[in-house]
C-alpha positions in Angstrom: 56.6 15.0 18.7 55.1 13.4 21.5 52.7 10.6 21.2 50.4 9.0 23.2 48.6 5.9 22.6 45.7 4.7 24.7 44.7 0.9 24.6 42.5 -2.1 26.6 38.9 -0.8 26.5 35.5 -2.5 25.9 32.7 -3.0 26.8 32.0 -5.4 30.3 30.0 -6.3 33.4 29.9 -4.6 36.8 32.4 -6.3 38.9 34.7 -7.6 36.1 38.2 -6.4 35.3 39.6 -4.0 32.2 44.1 -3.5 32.3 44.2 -0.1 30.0 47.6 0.1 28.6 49.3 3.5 27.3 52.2 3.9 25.2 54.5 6.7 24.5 56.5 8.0 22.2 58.5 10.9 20.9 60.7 11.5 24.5 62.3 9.7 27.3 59.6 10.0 30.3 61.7 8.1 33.1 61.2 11.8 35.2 57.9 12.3 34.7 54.4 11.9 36.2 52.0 10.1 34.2 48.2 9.2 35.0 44.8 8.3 34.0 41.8 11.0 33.8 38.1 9.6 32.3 35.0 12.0 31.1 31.9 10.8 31.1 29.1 12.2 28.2 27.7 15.3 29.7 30.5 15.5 32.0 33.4 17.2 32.8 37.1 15.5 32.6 38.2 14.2 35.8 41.1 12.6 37.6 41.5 9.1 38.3 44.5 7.7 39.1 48.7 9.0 38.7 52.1 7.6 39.7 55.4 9.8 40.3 58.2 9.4 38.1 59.9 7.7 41.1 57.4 4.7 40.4 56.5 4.6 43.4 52.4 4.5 45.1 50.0 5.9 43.2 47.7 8.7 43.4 43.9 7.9 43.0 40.6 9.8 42.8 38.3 8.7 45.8 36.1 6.4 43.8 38.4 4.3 42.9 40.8 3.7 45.4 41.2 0.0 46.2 40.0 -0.9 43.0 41.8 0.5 40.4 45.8 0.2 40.1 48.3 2.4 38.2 51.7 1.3 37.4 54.7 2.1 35.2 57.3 0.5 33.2 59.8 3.3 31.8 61.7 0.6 29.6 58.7 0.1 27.8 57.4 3.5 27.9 54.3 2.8 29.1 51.4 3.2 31.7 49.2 0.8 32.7 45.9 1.3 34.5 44.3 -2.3 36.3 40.6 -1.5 36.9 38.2 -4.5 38.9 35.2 -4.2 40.7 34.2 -2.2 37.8 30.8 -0.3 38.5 28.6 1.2 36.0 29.7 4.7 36.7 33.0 4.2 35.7 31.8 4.2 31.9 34.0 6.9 30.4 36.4 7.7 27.7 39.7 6.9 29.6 42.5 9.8 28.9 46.6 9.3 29.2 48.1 11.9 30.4 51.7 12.9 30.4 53.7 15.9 32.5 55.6 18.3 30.5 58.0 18.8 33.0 60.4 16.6 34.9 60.8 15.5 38.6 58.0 17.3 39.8 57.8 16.7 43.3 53.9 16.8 43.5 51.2 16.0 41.2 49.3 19.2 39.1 46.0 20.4 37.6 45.1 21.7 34.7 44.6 20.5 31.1 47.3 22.3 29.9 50.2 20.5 32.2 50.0 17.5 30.3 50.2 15.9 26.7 47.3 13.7 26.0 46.2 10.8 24.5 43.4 10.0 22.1 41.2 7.7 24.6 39.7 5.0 25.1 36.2 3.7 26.0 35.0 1.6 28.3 31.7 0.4 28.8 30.1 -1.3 31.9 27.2 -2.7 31.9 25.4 -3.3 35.0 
C-alpha cells in the first residue's frame, strides 16, 4: 500500500526558513507528479506548490512563488518543499500529495487524484 510520510514542521518566526521533507513508500514514483497542498483551521485545502515527474520547474500557488521551492529526488523517494520568507499566513497543516497515474502531461485537481499524507504543521509567528 502506498504511504506517505510528511516531515520538517514547527513552529517559527516571520521571515525564517522551514525544508518539509516527504517520503514514500509502497511504489516506484519516478513518473509521477507530486506536490504540496496546506489548510489552514477554518479553511479549505489549497494548493501550494508541485513538480512534474520530469523533475523539472515547479508549479506554485501565487503566494508563494519566489519563496517557496519544491524539488524531487526519485532515488530517495522523496519530495522536499524549501519555504523562507515565511509570513504568518502560511500557518497550515502542510499535505503530500501523490498522482495516481503516471506521466501526466499537466498537473490536476481534485482530492481524489492523489494519495495523501498525514501532515504536518507549521506554525509562524509574527
Amino acid at each position: 500500500q502506498v504511504q506517505l510520510v510528511e516531515s520538517g514542521g514547527g513552529l517559527v518566526q516571520a521571515g525564517d526558513s522551514l525544508r518539509l521533507s516527504c517520503v514514500a513508500s509502497g511504489r516506484s514514483f519516478s513518473f509521477y507528479w507530486m506536490g504540496w497542498f496546506r489548510q489552514a483551521p477554518g479553511k479549505e485545502r489549497e494548493f501550494v506548490a508541485a513538480i512534474n515527474w520530469s523533475g523539472g520547474s515547479g508549479d506554485y500557488a501565487d503566494s508563494v512563488k519566489g519563496r517557496f521551492t519544491i524539488s524531487r529526488d526519485n532515488a530517495k523517494n522523496t519530495v522536499y518543499l524549501q519555504m523562507s520568507s515565511l509570513k504568518p499566513e502560511d500557518t497550515a497543516v502542510y499535505y503530500c500529495a501523490l498522482d495516481k497515474i503516471a506521466y501526466r502531461s499537466v498537473r490536476v485537481v481534485g482530492d481524489d487524484n492523489f494519495y495523501w499524507g498525514q501532515g504536518t504543521q507549521v506554525t509562524v509567528s509574527s
